[in-house]
C-alpha positions as CSV (number, residue, x, y, z in Angstrom):
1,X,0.0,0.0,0.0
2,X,2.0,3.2,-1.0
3,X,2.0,5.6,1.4
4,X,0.1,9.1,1.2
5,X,1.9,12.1,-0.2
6,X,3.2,14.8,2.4
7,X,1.0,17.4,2.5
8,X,2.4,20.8,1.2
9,X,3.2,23.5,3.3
10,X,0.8,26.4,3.3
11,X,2.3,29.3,0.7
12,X,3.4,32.4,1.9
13,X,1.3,35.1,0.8
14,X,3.8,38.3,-0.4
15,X,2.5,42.2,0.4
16,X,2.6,43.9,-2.6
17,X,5.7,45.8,-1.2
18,X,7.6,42.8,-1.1
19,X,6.7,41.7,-4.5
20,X,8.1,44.8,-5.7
21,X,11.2,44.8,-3.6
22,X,11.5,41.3,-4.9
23,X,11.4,42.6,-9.0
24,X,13.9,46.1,-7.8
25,X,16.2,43.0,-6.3
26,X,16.2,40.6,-9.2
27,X,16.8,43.8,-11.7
28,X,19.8,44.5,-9.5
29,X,21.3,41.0,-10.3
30,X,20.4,39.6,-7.0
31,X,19.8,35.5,-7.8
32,X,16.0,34.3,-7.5
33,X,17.7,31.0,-4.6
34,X,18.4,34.2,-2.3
35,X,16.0,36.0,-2.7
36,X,13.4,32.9,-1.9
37,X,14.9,32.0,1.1
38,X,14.8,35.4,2.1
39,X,11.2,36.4,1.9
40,X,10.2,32.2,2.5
41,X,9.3,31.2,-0.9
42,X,10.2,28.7,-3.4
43,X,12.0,30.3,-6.5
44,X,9.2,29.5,-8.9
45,X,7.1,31.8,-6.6
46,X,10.2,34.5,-7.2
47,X,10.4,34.1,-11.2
48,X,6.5,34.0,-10.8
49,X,6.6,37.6,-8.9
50,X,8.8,39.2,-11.4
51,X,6.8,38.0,-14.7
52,X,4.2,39.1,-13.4
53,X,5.1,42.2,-12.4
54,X,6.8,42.9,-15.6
55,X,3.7,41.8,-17.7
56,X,1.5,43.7,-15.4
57,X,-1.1,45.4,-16.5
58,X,-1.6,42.3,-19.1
59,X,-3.9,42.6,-22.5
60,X,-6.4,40.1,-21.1
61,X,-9.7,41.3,-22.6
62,X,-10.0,44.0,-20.1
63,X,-9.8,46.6,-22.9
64,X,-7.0,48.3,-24.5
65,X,-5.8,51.9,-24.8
66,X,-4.0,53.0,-27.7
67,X,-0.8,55.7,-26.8
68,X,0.7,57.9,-28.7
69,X,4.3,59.0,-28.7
70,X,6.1,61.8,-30.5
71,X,10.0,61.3,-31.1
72,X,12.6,63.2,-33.1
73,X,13.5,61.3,-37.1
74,X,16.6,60.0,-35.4
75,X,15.3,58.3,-32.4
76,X,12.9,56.6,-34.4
77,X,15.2,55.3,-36.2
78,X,17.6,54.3,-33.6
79,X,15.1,52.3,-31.6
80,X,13.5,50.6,-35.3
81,X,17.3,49.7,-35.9
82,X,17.9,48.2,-32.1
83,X,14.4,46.3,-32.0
84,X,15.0,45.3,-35.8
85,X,18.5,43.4,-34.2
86,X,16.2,41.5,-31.5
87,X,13.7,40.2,-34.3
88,X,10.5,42.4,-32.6
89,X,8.3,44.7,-33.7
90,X,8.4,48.5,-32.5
91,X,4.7,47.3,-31.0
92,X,5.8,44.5,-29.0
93,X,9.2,46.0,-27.9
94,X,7.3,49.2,-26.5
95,X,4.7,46.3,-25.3
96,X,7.6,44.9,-23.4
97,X,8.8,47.8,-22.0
98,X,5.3,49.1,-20.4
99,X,5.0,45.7,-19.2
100,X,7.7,45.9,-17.5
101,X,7.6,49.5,-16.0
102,X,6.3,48.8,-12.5
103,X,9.7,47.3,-11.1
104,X,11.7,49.4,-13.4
105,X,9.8,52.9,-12.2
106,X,9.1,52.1,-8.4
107,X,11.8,54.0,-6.3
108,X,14.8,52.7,-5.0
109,X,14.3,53.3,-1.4
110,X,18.4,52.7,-0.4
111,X,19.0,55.8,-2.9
112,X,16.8,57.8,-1.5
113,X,18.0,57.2,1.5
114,X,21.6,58.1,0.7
115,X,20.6,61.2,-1.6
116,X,18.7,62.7,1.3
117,X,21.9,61.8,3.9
118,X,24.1,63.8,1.3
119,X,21.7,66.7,0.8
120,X,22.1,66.9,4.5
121,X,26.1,67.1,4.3
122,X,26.4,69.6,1.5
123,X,23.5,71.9,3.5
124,X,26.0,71.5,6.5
125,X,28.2,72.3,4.4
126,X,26.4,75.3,3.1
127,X,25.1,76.4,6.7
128,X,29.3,76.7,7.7
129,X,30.5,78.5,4.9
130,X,27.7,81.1,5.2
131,X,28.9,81.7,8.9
132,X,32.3,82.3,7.9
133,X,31.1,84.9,5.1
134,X,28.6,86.5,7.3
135,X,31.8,87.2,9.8
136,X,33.9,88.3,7.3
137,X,31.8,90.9,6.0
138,X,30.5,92.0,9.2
139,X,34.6,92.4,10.6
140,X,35.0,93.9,7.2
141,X,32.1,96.7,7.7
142,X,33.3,97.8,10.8
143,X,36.9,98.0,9.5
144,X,38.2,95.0,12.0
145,X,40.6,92.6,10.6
146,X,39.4,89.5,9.0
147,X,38.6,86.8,10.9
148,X,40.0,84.4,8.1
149,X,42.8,82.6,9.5
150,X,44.6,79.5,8.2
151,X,42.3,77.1,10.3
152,X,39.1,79.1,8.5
153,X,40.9,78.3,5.2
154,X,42.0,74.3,6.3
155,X,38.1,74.3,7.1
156,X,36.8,76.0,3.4
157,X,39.4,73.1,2.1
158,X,37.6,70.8,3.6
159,X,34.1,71.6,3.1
160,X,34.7,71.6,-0.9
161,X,36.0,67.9,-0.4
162,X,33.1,67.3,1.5
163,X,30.9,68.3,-1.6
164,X,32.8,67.2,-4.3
165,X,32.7,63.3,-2.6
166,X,29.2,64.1,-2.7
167,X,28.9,64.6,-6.4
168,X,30.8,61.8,-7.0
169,X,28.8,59.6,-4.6
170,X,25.8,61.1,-6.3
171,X,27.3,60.1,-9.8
172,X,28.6,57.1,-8.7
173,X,24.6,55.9,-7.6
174,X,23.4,57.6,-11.3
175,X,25.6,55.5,-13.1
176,X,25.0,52.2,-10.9
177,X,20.9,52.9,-11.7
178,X,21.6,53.2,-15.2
179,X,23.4,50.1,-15.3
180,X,20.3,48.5,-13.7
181,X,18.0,49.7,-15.9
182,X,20.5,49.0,-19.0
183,X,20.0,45.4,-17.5
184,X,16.7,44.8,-17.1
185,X,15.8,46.6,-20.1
186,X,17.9,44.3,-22.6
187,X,16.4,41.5,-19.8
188,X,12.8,42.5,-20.8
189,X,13.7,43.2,-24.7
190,X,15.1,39.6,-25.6
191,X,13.2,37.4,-22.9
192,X,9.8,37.3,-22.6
193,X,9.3,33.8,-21.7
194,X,9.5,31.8,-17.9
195,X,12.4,30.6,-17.7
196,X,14.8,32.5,-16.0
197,X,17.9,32.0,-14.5
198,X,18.1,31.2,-10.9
């Protein structure tokens, strides 16, 4: 008598936050096994997530709306030569694309988070360097010496490192998006089936 088949464990039921968390994760190149284990899924439910995110909202008989999009001669034919190279219509590639817009467009909470922390620095930054102007002009006004000694010009020094390392983080994070959208665009351009890599 063969014996009865273990009963499957209840799924786990993803908030709509982590789905999209999953899709930002898996556009960043972050493997479908880790990302299962963690939010406590299998990795078909992962692969699942991002489809269907990307294909989201799907033509399914729910009615259609027809866009319009105006572009100069030269992009047109830019993107008819680049879609031409991956076999697809202009249709389905811009098909593709909206598809997949929802991870692509939803914000990026970490960079956010570190824009906002170096908005913070350079208005430090900002807030120190108005000080020392507001007590040269003053000293200057009442015909007093300067108050501009080497430490107030170590500190200026310092200040415009502080702001350009904030550029370049800032550049640094523009370039490291665009990379991740270069990704999951070319991603979303020449796959449009299931399987994807773990």
């Amino acid at each position: 008598m063969a014996s009865a088949a273990p009963s499957a464990s209840p799924r786990r039921r993803l908030t709509q936050g982590q789905r999209l968390e999953i899709a930002r994760e898996r556009a960043k190149g972050v493997e479908a096994k880790d990302l299962a284990a963690r939010f406590g899924v299998s990795r078909q439910t992962i692969h699942a997530v991002v489809r269907e995110l990307r294909d989201a909202p799907s033509f399914q008989g729910r009615g259609t709306s027809v866009l319009g999009l105006r572009v100069t001669d030269q992009e047109a034919r830019d993107f008819e030569a680049a879609v031409g190279r991956l076999g697809l219509s202009k249709t389905e590639a811009l098909r593709r694309l909206m598809r997949s817009a929802v991870p692509l467009l939803a914000p990026d909470d970490e960079v956010a988070a570190r824009l906002k922390q170096l908005g913070a620095e350079i208005n430090r930054v900002g807030g120190n360097l108005n000080q020392l102007s507001r007590a040269c002009n003053e000293a200057r006004l009442r015909g007093e010496p300067l108050p501009y000694t080497a430490q107030s010009h170590a500190e200026v020094r310092a200040a415009i490192a502080v702001v350009f390392e904030a550029v370049a983080q800032v550049g640094q994070l523009a370039r490291g998006q665009r990379r991740q959208l270069d990704v999951v665009v070319a991603g979303v351009l020449q796959d449009e089936g299931g399987g994807e890599p773990a």
